[in-house]
Z-matrix of the N, CA and C atoms (Angstrom, degrees):
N
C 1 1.438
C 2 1.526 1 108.63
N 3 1.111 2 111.21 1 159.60
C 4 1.646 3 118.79 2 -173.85
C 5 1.169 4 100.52 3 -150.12
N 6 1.856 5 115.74 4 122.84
C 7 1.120 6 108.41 5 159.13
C 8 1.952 7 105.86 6 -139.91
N 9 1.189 8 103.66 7 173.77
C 10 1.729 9 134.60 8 -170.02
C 11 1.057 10 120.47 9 -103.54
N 12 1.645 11 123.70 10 95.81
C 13 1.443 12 132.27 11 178.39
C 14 1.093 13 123.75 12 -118.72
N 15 1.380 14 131.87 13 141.32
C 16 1.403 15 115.50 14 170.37
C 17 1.730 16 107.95 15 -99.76
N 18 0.986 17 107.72 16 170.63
C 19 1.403 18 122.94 17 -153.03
C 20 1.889 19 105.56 18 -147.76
N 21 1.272 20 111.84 19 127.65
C 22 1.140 21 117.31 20 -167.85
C 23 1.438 22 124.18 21 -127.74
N 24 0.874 23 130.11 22 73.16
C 25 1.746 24 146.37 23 -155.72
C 26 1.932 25 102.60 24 -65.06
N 27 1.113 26 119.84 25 143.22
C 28 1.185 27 126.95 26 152.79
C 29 1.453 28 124.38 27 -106.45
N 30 1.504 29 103.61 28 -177.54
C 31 1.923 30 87.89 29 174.22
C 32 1.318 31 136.66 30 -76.38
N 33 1.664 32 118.19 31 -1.58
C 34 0.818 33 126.06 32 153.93
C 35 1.417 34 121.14 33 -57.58
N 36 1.154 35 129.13 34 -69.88
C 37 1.315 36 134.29 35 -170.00
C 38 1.870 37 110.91 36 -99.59
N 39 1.191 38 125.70 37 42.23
C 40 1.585 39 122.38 38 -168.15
C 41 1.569 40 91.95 39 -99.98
N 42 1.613 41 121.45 40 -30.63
C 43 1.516 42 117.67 41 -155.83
C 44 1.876 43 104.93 42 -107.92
N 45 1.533 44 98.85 43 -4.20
C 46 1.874 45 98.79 44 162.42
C 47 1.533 46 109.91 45 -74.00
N 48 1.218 47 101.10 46 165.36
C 49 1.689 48 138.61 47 173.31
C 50 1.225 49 116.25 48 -44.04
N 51 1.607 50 110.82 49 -39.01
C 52 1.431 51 122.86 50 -164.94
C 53 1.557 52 138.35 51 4.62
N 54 1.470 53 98.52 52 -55.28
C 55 1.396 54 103.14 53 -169.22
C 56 1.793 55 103.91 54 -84.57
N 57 1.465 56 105.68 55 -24.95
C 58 1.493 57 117.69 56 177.49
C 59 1.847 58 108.34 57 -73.85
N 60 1.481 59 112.82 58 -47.74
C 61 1.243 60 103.75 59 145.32
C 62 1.519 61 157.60 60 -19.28
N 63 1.407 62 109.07 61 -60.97
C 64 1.265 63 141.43 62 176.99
C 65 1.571 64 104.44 63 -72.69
N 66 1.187 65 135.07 64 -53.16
C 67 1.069 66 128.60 65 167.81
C 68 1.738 67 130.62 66 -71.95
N 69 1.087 68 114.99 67 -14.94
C 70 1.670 69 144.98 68 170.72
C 71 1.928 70 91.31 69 -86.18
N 72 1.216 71 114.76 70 -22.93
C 73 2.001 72 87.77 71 -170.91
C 74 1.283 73 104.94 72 -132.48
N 75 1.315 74 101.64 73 6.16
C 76 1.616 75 99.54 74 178.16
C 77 1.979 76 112.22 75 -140.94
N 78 1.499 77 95.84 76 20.71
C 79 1.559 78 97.31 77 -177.76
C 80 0.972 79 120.62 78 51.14
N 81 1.834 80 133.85 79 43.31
C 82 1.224 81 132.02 80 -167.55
C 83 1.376 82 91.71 81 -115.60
N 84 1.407 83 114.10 82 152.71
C 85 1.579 84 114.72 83 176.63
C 86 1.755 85 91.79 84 -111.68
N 87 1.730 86 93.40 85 136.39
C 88 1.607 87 76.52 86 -176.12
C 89 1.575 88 106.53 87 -134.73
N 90 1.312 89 120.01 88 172.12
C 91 1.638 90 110.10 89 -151.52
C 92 1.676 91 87.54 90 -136.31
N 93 1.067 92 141.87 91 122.76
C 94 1.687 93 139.98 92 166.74
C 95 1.821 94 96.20 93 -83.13
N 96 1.453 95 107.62 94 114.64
C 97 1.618 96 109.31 95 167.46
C 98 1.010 97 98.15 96 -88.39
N 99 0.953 98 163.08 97 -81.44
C 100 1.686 99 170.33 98 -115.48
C 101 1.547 100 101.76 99 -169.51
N 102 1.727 101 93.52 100 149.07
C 103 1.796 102 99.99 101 -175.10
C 104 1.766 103 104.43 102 -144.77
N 105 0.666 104 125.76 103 149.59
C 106 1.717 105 121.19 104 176.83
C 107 1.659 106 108.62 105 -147.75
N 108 1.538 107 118.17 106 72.66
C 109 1.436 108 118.97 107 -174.87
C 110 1.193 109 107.80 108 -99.48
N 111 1.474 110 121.48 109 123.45
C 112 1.681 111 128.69 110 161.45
C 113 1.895 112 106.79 111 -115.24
N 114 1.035 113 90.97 112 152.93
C 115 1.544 114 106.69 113 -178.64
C 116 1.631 115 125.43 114 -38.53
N 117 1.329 116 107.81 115 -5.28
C 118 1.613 117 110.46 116 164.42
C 119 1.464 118 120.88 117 -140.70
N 120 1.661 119 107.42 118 -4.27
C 121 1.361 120 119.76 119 164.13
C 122 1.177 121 128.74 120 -135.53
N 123 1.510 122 119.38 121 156.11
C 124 1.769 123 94.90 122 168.21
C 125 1.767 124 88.35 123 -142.76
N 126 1.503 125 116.02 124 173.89
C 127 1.145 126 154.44 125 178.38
C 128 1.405 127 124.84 126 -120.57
N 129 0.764 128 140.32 127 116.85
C 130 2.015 129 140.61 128 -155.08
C 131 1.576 130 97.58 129 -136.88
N 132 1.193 131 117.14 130 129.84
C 133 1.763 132 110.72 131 131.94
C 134 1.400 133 91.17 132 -129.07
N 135 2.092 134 70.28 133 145.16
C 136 1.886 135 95.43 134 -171.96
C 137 1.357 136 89.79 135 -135.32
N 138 1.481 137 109.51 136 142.76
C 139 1.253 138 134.33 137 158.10
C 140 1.675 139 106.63 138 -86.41
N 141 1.586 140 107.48 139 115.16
C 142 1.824 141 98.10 140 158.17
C 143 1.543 142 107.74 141 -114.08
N 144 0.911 143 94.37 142 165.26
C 145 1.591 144 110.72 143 -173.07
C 146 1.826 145 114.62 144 -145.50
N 147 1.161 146 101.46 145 116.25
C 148 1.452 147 109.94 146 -172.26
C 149 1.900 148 108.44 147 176.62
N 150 1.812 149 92.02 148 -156.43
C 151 1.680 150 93.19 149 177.46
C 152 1.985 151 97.96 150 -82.13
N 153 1.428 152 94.85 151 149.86
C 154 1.423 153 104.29 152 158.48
C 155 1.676 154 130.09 153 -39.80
N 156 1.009 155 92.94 154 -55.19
C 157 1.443 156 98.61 155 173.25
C 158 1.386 157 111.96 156 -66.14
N 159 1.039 158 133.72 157 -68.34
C 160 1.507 159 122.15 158 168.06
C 161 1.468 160 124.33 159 -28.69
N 162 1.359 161 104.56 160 -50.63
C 163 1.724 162 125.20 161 160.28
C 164 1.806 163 82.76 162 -7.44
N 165 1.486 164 86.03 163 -94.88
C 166 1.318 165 115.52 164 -148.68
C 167 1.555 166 109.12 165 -49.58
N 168 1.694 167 126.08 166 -49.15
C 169 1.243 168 135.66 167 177.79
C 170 1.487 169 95.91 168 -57.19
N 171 1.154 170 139.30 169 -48.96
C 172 1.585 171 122.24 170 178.43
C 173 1.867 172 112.42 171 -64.73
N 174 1.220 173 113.73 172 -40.43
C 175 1.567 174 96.31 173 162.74
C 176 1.108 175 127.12 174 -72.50
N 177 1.120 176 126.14 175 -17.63
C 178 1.675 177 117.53 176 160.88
C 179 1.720 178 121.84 177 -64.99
N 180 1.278 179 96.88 178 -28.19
C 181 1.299 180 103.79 179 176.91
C 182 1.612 181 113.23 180 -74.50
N 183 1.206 182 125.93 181 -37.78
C 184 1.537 183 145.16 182 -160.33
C 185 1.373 184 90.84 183 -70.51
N 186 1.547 185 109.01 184 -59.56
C 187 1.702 186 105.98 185 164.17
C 188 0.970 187 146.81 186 -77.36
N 189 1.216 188 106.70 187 16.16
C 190 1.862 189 129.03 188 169.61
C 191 1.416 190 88.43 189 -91.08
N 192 1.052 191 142.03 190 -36.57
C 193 1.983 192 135.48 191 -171.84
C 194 1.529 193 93.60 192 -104.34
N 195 1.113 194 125.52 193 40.92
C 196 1.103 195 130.66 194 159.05
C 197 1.981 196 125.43 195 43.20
N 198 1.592 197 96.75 196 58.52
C 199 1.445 198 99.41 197 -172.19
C 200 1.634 199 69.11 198 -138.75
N 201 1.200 200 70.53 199 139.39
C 202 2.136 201 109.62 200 -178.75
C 203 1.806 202 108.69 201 -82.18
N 204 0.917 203 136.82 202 124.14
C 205 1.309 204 142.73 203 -140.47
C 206 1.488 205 116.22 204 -128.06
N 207 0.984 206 141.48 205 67.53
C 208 1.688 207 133.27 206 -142.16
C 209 1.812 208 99.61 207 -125.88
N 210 1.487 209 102.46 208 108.85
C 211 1.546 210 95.79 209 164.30
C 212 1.298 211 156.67 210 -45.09
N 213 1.175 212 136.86 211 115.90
C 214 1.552 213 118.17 212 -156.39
C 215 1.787 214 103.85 213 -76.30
N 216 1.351 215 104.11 214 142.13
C 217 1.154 216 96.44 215 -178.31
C 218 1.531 217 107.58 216 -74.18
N 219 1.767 218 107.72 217 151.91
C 220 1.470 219 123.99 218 -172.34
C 221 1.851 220 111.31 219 73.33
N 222 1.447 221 108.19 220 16.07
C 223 1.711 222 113.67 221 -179.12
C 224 1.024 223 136.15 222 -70.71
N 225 1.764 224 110.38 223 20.76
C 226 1.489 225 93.51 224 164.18
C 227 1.424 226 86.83 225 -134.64
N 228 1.526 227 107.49 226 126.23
C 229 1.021 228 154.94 227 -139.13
C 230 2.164 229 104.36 228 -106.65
N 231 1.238 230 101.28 229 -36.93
C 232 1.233 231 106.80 230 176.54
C 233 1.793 232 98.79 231 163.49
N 234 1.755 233 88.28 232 131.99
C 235 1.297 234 115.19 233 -172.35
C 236 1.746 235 125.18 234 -105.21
């Protein structure tokens, strides 16, 4: 499954691993479409690709480190 989120970093968390993370602890393969990082914010769309359930257990996690998680509309991409 593949789906399309955007992802919204603050200054707390803009200068972690995250997205290198997430794919290292949850077997997600992950794709950066577009990125817009400045020094106290950033903006992401990410393609993940994996099982559903993981899908989901890696966005819960993304928002446990406090990055805001918002689906792109039309995001799953192929099932």
């Amino acid at each position: 499954m593949k789906m399309r989120v955007y992802l919204t970093y603050n200054a707390d968390n803009i200068r972690k691993p995250l997205i290198w993370q997430l794919g290292h602890d949850f077997e997600l393969v992950t794709n950066i479409r577009t990125a817009d990082v400045k020094e106290h914010m950033g903006l992401v769309a990410l393609e993940l690709e994996g099982k559903g359930e993981v899908i989901d257990a890696g966005i819960r996690w993304l928002e446990s480190e406090g990055v805001h998680v918002e689906p792109i509309e039309q995001n799953v991409v192929e099932g």
